[in-house]
N, C-alpha and C positions, 0 to 999 in steps of 0.2 A: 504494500500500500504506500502510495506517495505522502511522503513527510510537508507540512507547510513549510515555506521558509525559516521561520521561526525555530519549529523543531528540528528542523536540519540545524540550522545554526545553534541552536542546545547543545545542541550533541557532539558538535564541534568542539565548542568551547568546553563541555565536559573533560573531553578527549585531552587537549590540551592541559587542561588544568591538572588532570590526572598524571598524567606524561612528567610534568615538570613538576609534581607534586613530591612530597618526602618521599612516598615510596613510589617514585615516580621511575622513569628510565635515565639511566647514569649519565648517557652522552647528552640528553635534551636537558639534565637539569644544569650541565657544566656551558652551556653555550652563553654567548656574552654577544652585545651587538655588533662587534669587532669580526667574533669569527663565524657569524652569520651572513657577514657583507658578502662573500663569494657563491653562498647558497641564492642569494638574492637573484643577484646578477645574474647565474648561470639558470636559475627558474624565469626570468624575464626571458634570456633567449631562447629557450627550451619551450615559450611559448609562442613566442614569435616563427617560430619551426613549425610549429605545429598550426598555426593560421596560414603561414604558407600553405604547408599541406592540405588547407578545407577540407580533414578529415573530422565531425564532427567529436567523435569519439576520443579522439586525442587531444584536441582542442580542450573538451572539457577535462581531463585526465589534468592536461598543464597547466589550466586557469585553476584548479583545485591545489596544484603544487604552490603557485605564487599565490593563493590565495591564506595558504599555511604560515608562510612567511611572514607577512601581513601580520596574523594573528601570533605567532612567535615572536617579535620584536614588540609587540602590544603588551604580550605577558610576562615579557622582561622588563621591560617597564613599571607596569604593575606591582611587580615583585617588588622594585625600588619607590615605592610609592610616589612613582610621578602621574602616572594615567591610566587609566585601562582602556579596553576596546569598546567598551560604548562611549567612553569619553571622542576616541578616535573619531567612531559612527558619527555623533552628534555634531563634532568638528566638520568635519563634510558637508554636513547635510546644510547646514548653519552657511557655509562657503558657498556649496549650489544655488543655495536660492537668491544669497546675495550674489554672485555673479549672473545669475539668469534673471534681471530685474523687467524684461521687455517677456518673462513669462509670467514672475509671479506678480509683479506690481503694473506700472503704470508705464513704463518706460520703452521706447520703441527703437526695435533693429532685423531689420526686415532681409535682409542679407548677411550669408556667412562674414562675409568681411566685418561688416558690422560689428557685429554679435563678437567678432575675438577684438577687434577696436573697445571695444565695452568692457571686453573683460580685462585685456590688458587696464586700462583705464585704472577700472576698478580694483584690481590684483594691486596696482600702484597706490593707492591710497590705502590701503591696509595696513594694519599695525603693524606686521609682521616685515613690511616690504619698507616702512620710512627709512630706517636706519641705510638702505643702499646708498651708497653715495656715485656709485655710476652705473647710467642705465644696462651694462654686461654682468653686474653683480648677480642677476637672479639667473642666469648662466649654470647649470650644476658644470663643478668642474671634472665629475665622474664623467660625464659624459665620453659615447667612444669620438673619438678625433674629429671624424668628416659630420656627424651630428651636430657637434658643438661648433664644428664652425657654420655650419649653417645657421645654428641660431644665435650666434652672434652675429653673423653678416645682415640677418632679420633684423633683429634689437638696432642696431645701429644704422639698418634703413632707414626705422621708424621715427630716427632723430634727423633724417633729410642726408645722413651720409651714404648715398649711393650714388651710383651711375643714373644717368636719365633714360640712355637707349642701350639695351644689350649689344650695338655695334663699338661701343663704347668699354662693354667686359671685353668682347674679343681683342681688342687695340692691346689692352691690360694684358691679355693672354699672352697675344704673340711677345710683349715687351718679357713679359718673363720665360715664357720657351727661348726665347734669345737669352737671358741672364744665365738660364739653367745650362744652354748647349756651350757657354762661353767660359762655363765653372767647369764643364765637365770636360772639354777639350784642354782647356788652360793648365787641367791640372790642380785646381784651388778645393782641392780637399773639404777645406775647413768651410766652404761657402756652399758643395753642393746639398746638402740634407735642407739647409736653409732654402736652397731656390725652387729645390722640387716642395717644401711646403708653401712655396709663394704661388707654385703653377696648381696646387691643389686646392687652395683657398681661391682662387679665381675660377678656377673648375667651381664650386660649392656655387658661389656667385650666381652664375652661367644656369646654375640644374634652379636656384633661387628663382631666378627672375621669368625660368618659365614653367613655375609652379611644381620644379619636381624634388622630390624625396631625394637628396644625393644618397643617403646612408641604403635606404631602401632598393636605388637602382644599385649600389653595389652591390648588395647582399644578392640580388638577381643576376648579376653578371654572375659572381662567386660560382651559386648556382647551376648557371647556365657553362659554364666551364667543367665544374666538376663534373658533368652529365657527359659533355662533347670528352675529356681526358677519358672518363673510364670507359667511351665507347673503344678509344684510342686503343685501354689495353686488351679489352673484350677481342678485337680484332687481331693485335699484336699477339696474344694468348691461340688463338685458334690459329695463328699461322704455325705455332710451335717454337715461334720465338723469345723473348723476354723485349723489354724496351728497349734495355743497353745495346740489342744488340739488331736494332731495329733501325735504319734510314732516317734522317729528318723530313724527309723527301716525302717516305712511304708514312710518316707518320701526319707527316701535310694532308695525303691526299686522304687518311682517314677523317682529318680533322673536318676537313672539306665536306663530305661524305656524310657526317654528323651534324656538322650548321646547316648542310640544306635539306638536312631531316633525311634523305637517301638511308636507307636501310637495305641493304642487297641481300637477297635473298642468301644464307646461310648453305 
């Protein structure tokens, strides 16, 4: 029989509290928010995989894992009596409604653009956000690399620091594919790591300003790679070869073979 929310969420928190309780489980009751941080992170991308995948089954399996986390750093808290998890719940709810004022009040934003002009707005006059002293502070700096620069490259739009026409990023591009090609012919060591992050943060720019996810279309390239390589060795393996000992050539024409979806019959 299906549980209401409520009692699922009981029984959760039973679970939990049991788990970390005195005769609870030894590794759950030693953990600290320090050596939780890498559970976090590795259940955020484990979910992120799994919405990839639009397999519904798994999807829910990973939203249950980060949803554990959640509730593990709530009851370490707790424990230190600073908060617990309906304190958390209440905190949200309390932030939803005051960031959706054009739903539950009077206030009107009729387009997405809108609607995050409003919240950003509103995110900024909160007590929690005065103390920034520059508008990149609310930046997490966990953030992975090509994420974070995008939203800094955002945030610092939003104060009028940008390009006006993207023929304007590419100008910026080629000046730094020339800085990078001239570090890395020259010989300047010490310069190149710096120039290839200058040609990356213009890249970030470039996917910005025409409304794409750069982290996202990486993760899809990544993807799209490791599907086309392991066709590479599927083929390499049935010749009776290994890679090493495999042409760059004959390894071209699989790859070929695999981008335009070609599948020869076996």
């Amino acid at each position: 029989m299906n549980q209401t929310p409520d009692a699922a969420f009981k029984k959760l928190i039973d679970i939990i509290n049991t788990l970390m309780g005195e005769n609870g489980c030894p590794w759950d009751r030693v953990q600290t928010r320090e050596s939780l941080k890498p559970y976090l992170v590795e259940e955020a991308y484990e979910t992120l995989e799994a919405l990839d995948s639009n397999n519904p089954e798994k999807i829910k399996d990973e939203l249950g894992d980060l949803l554990y986390q959640v509730l593990f750093h709530a009851k370490i808290s707790e424990n230190q009596k600073e908060f617990d998890i309906t304190q958390v719940i209440d905190n949200l709810s309390e932030k939803m409604v005051r960031r959706h004022p054009h739903v539950f009040e009077e206030a009107t934003a009729d387009t997405p653009d809108a609607v995050v002009d409003q919240w950003e707005h509103i995110k900024k006059s909160e007590k929690a956000n005065r103390d920034h002293k520059s508008a990149l502070d609310s930046v997490p700096t966990h953030m992975p690399a090509l994420a974070r620069a995008q939203k800094l490259a955002k945030k610092a739009a939003k104060q009028g620091f940008d390009w006006q026409e993207i023929k304007d990023v590419f100008a910026k591009l080629d000046e730094e594919v020339a800085e990078f090609k001239e570090a890395v012919l020259s010989g300047k060591e010490g310069h190149i790591a710096g120039e290839l992050g200058d040609i990356l943060f213009v890249l970030v720019n470039i996917a910005r300003h025409k409304k794409i996810d750069a982290e996202e279309a990486l993760r899809n390239t990544n993807n799209k790679f490791i599907e086309r390589f392991q066709y590479i060795e599927k083929k390499v393996e049935q010749s009776g070869k290994t890679l090493k000992d495999t042409s760059l050539e004959e390894m071209e024409r699989y790859w070929q073979e695999a981008k335009a979806g070609q599948r020869p019959e076996e």
